[in-house]
C-alpha positions as CSV (number, residue, x, y, z in Angstrom):
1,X,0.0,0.0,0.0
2,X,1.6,3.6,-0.8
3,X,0.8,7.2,0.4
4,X,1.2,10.5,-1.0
5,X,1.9,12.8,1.9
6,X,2.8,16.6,2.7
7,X,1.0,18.0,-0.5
8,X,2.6,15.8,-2.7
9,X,6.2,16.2,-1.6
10,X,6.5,12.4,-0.3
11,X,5.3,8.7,-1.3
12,X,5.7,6.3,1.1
13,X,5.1,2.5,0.9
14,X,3.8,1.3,4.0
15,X,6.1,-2.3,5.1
16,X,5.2,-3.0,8.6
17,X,4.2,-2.2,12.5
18,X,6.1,-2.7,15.1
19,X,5.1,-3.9,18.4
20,X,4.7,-0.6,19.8
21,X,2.5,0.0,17.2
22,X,5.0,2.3,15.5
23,X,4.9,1.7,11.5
24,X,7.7,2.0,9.1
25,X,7.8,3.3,5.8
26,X,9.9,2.9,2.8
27,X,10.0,6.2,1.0
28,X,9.3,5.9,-2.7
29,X,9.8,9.0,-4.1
30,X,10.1,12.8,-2.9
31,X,10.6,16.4,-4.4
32,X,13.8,18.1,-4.1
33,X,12.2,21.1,-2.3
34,X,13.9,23.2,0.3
35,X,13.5,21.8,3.9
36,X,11.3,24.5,4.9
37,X,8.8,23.6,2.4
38,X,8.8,20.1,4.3
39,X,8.3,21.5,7.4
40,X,5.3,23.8,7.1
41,X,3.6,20.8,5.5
42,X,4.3,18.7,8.1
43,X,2.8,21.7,10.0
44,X,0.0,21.9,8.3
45,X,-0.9,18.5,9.5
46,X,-2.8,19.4,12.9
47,X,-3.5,15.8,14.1
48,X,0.3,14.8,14.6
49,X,2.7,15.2,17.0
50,X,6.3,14.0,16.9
51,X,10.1,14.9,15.9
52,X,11.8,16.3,12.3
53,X,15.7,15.1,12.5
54,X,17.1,17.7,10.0
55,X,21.0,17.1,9.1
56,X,23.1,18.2,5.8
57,X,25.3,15.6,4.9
58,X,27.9,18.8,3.2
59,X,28.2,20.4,6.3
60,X,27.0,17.7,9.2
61,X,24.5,20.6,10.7
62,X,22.2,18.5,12.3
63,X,18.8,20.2,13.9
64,X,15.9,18.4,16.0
65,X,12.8,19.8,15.6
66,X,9.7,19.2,18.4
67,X,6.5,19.8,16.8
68,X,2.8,19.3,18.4
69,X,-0.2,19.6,16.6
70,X,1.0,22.3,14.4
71,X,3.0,23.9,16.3
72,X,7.3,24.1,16.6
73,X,7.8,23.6,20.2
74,X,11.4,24.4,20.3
75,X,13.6,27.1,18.4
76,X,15.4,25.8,14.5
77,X,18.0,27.3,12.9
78,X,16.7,29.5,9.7
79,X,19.6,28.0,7.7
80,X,17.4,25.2,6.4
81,X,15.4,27.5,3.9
82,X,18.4,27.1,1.4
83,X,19.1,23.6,1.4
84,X,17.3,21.0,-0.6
85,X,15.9,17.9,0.0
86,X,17.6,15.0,-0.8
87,X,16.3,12.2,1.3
88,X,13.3,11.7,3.6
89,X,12.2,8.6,5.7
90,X,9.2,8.4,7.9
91,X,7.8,6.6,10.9
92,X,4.8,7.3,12.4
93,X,1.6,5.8,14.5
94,X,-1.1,6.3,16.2
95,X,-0.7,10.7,16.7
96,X,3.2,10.6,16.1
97,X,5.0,11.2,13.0
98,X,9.1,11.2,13.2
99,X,10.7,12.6,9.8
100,X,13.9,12.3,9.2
101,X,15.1,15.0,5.8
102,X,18.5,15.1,5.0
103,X,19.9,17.5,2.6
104,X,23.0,18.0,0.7
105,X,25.0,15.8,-1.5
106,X,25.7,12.8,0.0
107,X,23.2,10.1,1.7
């Protein structure tokens, strides 16, 4: 079974859950979009809670973004509205959804 998620951005094949009801996804296919595109669309989904692991593979910046219902909890770096996407993996269950974007040249 596959999903298109965040607008478009992300298609995600689901593979399996986990014990604690976690399930894992393999991602498909994605846009190369800036990482703040990702975020506000993760954003836009109210119904979520969870964690976006942000880290450039160029430069090893590395940012963990809390996010609640629509809402950043914690303070990010504005650095990320330059870099583009180049891989994204996802996780999520019942309320929680953990992204993981990387960006840069190598994965």
């Amino acid at each position: 079974m596959t999903y298109n998620m965040l607008n478009g951005l992300v298609e995600l094949e689901y593979l399996n859950t986990g014990g604690d009801e976690i399930s894992h996804y393999k991602t498909i296919g994605f846009k190369p979009e800036p990482a703040t595109t990702y975020i506000k669309y993760i954003l836009d989904n109210t119904s979520e809670w969870g964690y976006i692991y942000l880290f450039d593979w160029d430069t090893a910046q590395s940012d963990v973004i809390e996010y609640r219902y629509g809402t950043i909890v914690n303070e990010i770096n504005n650095s990320w509205s330059n870099k583009i996407v180049s891989k994204v993996q996802y996780d999520g269950g019942w309320s929680r959804g953990d992204w993981r974007i990387g960006t840069g040249g190598r994965q």
